[in-house]
C-alpha positions as YAML, in Angstrom:
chain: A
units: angstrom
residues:
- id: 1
  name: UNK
  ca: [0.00, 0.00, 0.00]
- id: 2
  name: UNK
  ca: [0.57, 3.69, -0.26]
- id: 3
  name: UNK
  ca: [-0.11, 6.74, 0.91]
- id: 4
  name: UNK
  ca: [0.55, 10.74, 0.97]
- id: 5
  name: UNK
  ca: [0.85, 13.25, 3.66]
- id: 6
  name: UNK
  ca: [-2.56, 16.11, 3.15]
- id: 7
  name: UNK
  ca: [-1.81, 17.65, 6.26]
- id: 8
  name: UNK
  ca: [0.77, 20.43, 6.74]
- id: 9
  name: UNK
  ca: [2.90, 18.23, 8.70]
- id: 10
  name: UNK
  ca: [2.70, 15.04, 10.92]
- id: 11
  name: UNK
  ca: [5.26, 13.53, 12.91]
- id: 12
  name: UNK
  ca: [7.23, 10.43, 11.97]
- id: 13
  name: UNK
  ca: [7.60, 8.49, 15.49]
- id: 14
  name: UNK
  ca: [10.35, 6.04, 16.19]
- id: 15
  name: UNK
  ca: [7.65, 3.08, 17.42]
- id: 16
  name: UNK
  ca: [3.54, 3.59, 17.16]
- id: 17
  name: UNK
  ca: [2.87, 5.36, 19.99]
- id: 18
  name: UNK
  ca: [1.83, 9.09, 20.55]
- id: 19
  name: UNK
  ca: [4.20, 9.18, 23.49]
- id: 20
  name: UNK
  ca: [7.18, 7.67, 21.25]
- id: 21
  name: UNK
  ca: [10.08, 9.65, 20.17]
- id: 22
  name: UNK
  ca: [9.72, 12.13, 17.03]
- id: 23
  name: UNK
  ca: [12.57, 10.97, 14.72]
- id: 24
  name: UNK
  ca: [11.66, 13.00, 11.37]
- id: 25
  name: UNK
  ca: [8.78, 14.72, 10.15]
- id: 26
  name: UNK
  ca: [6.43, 14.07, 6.99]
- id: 27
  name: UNK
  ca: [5.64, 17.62, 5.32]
- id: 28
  name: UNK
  ca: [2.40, 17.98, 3.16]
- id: 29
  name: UNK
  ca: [2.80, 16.29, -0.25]
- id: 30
  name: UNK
  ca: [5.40, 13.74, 0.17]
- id: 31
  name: UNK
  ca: [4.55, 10.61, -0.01]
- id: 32
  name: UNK
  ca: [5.04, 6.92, 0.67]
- id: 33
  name: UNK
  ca: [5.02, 3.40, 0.66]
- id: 34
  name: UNK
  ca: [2.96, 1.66, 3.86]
- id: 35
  name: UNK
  ca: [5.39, -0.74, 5.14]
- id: 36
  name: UNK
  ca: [2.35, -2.19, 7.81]
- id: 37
  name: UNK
  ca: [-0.91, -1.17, 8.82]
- id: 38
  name: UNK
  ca: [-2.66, -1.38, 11.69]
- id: 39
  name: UNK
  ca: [-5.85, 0.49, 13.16]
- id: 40
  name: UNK
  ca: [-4.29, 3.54, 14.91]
- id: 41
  name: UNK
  ca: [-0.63, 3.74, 13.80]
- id: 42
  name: UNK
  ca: [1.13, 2.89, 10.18]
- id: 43
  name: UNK
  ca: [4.72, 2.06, 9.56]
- id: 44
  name: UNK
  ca: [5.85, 3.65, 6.58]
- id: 45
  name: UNK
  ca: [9.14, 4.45, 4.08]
- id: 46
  name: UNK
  ca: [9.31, 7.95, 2.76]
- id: 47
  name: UNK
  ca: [10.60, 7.74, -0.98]
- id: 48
  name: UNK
  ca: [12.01, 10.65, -1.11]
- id: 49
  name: UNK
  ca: [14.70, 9.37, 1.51]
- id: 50
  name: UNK
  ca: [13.91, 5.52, 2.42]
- id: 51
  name: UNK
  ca: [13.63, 7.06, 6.47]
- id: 52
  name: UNK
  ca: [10.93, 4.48, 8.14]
- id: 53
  name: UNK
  ca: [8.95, 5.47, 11.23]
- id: 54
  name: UNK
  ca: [5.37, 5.02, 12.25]
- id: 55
  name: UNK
  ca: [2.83, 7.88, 11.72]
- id: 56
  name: UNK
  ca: [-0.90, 8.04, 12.62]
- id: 57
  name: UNK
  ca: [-2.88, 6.21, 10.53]
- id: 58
  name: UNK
  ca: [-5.73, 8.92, 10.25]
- id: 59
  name: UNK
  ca: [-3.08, 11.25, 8.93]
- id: 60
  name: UNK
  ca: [-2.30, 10.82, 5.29]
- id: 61
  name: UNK
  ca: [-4.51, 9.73, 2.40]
- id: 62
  name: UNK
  ca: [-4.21, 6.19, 0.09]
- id: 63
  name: UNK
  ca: [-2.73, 6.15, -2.91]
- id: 64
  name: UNK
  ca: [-2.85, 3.81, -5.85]
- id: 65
  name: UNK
  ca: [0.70, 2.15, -6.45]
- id: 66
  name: UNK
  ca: [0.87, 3.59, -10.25]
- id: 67
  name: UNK
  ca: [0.05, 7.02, -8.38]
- id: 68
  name: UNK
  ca: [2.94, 6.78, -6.05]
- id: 69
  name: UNK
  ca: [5.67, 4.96, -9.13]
- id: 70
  name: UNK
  ca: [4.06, 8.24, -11.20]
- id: 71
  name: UNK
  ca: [4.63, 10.60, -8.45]
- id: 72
  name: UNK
  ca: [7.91, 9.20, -8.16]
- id: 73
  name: UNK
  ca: [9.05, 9.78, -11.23]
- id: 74
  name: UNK
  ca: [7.72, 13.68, -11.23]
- id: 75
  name: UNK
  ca: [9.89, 16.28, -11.10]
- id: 76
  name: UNK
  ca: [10.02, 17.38, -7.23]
- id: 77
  name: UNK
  ca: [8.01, 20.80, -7.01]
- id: 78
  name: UNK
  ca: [8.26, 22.28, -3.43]
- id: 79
  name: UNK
  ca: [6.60, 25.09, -1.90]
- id: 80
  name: UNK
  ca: [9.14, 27.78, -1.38]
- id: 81
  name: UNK
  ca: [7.35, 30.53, 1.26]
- id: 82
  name: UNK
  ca: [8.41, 30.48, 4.73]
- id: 83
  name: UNK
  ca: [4.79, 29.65, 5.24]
- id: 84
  name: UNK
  ca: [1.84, 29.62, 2.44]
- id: 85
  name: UNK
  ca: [-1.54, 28.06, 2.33]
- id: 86
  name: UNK
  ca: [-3.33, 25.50, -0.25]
- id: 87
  name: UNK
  ca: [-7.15, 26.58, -0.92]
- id: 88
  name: UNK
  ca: [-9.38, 23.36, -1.15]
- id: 89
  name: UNK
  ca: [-12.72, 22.86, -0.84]
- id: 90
  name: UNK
  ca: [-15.83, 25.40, -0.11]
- id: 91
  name: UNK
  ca: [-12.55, 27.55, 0.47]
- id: 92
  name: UNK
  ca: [-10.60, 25.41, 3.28]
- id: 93
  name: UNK
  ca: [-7.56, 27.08, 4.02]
- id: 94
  name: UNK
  ca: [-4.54, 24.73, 5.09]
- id: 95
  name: UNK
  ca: [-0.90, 25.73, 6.03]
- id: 96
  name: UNK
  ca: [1.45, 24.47, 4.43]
- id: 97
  name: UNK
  ca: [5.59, 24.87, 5.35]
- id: 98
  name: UNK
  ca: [8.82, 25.59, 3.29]
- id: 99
  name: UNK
  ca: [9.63, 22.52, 1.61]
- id: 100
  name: UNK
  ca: [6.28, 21.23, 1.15]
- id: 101
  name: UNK
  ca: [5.30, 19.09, -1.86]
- id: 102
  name: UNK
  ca: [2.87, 20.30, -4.35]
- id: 103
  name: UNK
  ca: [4.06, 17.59, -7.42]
- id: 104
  name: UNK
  ca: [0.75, 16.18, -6.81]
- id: 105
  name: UNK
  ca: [-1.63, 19.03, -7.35]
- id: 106
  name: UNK
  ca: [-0.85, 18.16, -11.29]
- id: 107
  name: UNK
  ca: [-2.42, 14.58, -10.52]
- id: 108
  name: UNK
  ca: [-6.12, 14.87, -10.66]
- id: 109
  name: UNK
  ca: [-6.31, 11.50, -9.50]
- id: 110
  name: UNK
  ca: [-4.56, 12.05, -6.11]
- id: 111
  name: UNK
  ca: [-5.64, 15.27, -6.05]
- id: 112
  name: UNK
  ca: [-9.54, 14.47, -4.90]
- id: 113
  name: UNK
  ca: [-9.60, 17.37, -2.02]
- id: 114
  name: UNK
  ca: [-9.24, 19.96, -5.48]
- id: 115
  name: UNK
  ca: [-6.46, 21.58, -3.64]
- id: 116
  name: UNK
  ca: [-5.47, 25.10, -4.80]
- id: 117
  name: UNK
  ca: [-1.78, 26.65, -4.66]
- id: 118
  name: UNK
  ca: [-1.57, 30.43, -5.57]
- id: 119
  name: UNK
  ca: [2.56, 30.96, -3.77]
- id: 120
  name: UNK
  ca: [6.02, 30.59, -5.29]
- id: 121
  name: UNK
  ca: [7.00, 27.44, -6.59]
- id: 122
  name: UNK
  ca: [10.46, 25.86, -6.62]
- id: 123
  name: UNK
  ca: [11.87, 23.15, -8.68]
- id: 124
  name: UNK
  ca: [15.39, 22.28, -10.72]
- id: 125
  name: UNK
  ca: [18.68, 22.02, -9.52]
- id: 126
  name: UNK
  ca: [19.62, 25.52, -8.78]
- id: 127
  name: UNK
  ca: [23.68, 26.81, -8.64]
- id: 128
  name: UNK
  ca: [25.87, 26.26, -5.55]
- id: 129
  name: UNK
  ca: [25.53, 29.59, -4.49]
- id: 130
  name: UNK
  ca: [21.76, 29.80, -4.14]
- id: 131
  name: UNK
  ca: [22.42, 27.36, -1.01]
- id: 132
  name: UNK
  ca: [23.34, 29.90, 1.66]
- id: 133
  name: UNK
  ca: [20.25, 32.18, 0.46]
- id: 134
  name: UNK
  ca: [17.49, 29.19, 1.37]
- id: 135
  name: UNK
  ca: [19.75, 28.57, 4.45]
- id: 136
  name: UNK
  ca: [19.40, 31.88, 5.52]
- id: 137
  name: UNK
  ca: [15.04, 31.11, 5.33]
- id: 138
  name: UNK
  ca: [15.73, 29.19, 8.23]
- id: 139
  name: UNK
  ca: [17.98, 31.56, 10.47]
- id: 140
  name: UNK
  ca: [16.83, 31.27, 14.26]
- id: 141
  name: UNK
  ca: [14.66, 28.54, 13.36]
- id: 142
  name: UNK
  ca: [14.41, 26.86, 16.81]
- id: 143
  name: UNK
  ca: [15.99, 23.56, 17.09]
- id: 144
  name: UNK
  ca: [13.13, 20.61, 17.18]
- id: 145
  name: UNK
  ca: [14.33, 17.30, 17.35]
- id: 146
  name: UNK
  ca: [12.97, 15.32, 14.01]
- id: 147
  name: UNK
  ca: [12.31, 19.10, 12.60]
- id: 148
  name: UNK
  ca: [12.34, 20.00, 9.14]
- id: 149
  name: UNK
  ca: [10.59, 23.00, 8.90]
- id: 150
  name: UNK
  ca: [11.24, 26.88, 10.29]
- id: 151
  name: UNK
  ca: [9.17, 26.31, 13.04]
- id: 152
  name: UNK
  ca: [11.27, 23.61, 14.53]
- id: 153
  name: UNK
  ca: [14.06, 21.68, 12.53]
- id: 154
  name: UNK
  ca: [16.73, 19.69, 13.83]
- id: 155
  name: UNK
  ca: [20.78, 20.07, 12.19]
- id: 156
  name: UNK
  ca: [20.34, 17.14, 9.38]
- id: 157
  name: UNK
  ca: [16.91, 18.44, 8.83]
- id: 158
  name: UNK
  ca: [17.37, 22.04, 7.96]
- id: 159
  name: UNK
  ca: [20.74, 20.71, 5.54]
- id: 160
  name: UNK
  ca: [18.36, 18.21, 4.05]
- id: 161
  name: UNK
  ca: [15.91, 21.03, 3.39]
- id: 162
  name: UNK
  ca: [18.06, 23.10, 2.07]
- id: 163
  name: UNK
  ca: [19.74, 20.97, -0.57]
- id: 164
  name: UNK
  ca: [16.48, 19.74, -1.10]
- id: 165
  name: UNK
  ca: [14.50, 22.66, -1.99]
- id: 166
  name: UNK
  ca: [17.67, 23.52, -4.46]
- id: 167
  name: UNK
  ca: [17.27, 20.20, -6.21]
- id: 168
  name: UNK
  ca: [19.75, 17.99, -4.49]
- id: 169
  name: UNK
  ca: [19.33, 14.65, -2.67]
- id: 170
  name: UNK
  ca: [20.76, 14.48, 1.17]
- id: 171
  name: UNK
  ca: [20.31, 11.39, 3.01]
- id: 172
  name: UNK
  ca: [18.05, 12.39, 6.60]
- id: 173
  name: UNK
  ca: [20.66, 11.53, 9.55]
- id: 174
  name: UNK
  ca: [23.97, 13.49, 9.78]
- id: 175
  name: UNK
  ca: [25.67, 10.38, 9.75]
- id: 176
  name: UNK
  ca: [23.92, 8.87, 6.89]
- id: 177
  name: UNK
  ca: [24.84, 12.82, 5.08]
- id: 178
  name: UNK
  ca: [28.23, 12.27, 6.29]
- id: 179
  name: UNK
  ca: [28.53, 9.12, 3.67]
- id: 180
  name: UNK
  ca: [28.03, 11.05, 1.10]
- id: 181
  name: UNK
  ca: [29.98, 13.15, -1.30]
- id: 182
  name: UNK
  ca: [33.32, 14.09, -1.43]
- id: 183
  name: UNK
  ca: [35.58, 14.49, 1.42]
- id: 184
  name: UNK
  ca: [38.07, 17.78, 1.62]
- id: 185
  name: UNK
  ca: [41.41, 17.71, 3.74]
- id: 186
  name: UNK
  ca: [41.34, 21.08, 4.91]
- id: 187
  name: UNK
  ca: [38.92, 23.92, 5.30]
- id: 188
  name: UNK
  ca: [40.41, 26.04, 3.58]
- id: 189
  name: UNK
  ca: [39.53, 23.46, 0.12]
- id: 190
  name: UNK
  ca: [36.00, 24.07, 1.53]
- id: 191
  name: UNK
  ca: [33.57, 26.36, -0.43]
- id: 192
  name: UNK
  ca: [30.13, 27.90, 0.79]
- id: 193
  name: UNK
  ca: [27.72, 25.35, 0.81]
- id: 194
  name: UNK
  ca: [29.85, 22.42, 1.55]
- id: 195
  name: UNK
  ca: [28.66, 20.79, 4.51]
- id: 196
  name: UNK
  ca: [31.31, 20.20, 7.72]
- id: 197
  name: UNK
  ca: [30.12, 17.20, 10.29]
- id: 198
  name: UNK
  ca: [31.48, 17.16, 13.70]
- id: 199
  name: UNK
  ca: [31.43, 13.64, 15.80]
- id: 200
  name: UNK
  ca: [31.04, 12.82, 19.69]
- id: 201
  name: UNK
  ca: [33.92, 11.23, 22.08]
- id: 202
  name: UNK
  ca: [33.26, 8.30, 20.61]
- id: 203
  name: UNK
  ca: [33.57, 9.29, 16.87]
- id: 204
  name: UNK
  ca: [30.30, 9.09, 16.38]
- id: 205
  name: UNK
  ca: [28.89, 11.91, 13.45]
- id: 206
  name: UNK
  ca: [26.09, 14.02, 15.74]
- id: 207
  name: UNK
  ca: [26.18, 17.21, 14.11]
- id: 208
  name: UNK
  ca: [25.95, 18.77, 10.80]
- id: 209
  name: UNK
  ca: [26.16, 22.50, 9.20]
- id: 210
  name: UNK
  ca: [26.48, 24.46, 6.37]
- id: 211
  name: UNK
  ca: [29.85, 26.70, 5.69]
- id: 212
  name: UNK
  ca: [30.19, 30.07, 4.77]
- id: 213
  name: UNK
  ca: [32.48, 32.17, 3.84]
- id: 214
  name: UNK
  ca: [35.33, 33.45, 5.79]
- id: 215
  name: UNK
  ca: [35.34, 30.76, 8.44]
- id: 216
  name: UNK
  ca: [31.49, 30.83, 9.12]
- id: 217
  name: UNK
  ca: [29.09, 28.18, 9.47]
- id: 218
  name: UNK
  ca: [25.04, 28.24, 9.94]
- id: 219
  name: UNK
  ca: [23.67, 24.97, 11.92]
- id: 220
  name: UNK
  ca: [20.60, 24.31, 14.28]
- id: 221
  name: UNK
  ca: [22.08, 24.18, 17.71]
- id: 222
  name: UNK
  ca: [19.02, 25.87, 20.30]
- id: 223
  name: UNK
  ca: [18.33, 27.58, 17.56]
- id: 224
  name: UNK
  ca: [19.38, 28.04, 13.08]
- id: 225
  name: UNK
  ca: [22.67, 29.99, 13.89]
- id: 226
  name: UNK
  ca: [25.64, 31.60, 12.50]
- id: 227
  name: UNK
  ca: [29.16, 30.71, 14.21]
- id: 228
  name: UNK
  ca: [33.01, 30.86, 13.53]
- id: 229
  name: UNK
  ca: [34.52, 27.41, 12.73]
- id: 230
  name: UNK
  ca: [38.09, 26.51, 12.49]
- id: 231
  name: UNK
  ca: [40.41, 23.29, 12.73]
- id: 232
  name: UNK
  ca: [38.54, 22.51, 16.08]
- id: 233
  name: UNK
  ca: [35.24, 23.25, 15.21]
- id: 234
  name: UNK
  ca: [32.10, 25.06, 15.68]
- id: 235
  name: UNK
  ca: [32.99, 28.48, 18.70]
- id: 236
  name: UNK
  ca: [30.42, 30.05, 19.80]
- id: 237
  name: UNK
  ca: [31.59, 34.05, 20.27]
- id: 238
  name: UNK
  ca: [28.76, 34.32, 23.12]
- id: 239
  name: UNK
  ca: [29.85, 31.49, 25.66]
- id: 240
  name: UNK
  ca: [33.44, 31.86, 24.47]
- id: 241
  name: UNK
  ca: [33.80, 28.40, 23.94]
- id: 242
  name: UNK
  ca: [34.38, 25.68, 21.31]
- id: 243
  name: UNK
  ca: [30.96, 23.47, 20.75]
- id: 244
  name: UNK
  ca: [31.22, 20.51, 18.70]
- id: 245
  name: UNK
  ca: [34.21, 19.47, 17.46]
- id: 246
  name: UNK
  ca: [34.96, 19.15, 13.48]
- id: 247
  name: UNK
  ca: [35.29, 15.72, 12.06]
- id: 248
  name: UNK
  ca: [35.35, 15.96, 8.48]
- id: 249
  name: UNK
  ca: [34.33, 18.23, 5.21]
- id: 250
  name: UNK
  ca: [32.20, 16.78, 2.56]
- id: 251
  name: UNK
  ca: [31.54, 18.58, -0.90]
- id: 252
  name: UNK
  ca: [28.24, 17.70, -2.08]
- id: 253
  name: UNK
  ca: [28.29, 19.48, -5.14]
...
């Protein structure tokens, strides 16, 4: 079975419970195949990424499998407003994120609530610079575990969002990103947009962000934030102190 998300966003939980852990969320449009079903909770795989979790079983819509494959094989149109609203129905207003999915509204036959979109579309692979500019959508974004929108979004969510809403593919864990792409000796190889991962005391990748010119990074820590970053890592100028410490530079693109 499958299935697509037609509410602005619902959260993907770690086991089916409402009191379970929020690993990712699912934003409007994106869709899915149902890996089981039960009454209350599914456990599905988003396509767009292969992440599995459980979601709420009254919160996403069936799909036909040729709808999902032909979905699939759309071009990835994403909503690209900090916040905009799809018109449906005897003029139903629903919010809808950054980074939401509107491929479907060109599929009459998944489209049976007749939603309307009237904002700014995005879609294409865009240059290497444009990165920092959708980065910046996000600045003071608070940091939300699972998050992947600017009301909440957690490190590997806001880089996944913000390759992904300039055309590119990021896996959705910092260490699944960190397996990716090509790894740079130095920062000084680095260019803006290449993404720098930082690991625990056990080597472990736990933290991701996005560099910037002259020795700057943006990342979600508390909140989407702009530090220094050298051969240590990450310092934060306000506590005078050095907070996660660099592991390795991957260019993406």
């Amino acid at each position: 079975m499958f299935g697509i998300c037609n509410l602005a966003i619902i959260p993907l939980r770690i086991e089916p419970s409402d009191r379970s852990e929020i690993v990712s969320q699912v934003l409007f449009g994106e869709h899915f195949e149902i890996l089981e079903q039960f009454k209350q909770w599914s456990k599905i795989k988003l396509q767009f990424d292969n992440y599995e979790g459980w979601v709420d079983s009254k919160q996403y819509q069936i799909i036909s499998e040729s709808e999902f494959h032909q979905l699939s094989e759309d071009v990835i149109v994403l909503n690209a407003d900090l916040l905009e609203y799809i018109t449906g129905p005897n003029n139903l207003l629903l919010p809808i994120p950054l980074g939401a999915s509107l491929s479907f509204l060109t599929h009459s036959d998944i489209n049976t609530a007749n939603f309307n979109f009237e904002g700014t579309k995005i879609s294409g692979l865009k240059s290497k610079k444009s990165l920092l500019n959708t980065a910046f959508m996000y600045l003071n974004a608070p940091y939300l575990w699972g998050g992947k929108t600017p009301f909440g979004v957690d490190c590997s969510g806001f880089t996944q969002m913000v390759y992904k809403l300039n055309g590119y593919k990021l896996l959705r864990d910092a260490s699944q990103q960190a397996l990716q792409g090509e790894a740079l000796s130095f920062i000084e190889e680095s260019e803006p947009g290449d993404l720098a991962f930082f690991d625990n005391e056990e080597g472990n990748i736990i933290h991701v962000g996005i560099i910037m010119q002259d020795n700057y990074i943006i990342h979600a820590s508390g909140k989407v934030r702009i530090d220094r970053l050298d051969h240590l890592g990450i310092y934060n100028a306000e506590t005078n102190r050095h907070t996660h410490k660099l592991r390795v530079i991957k260019k993406i693109i």
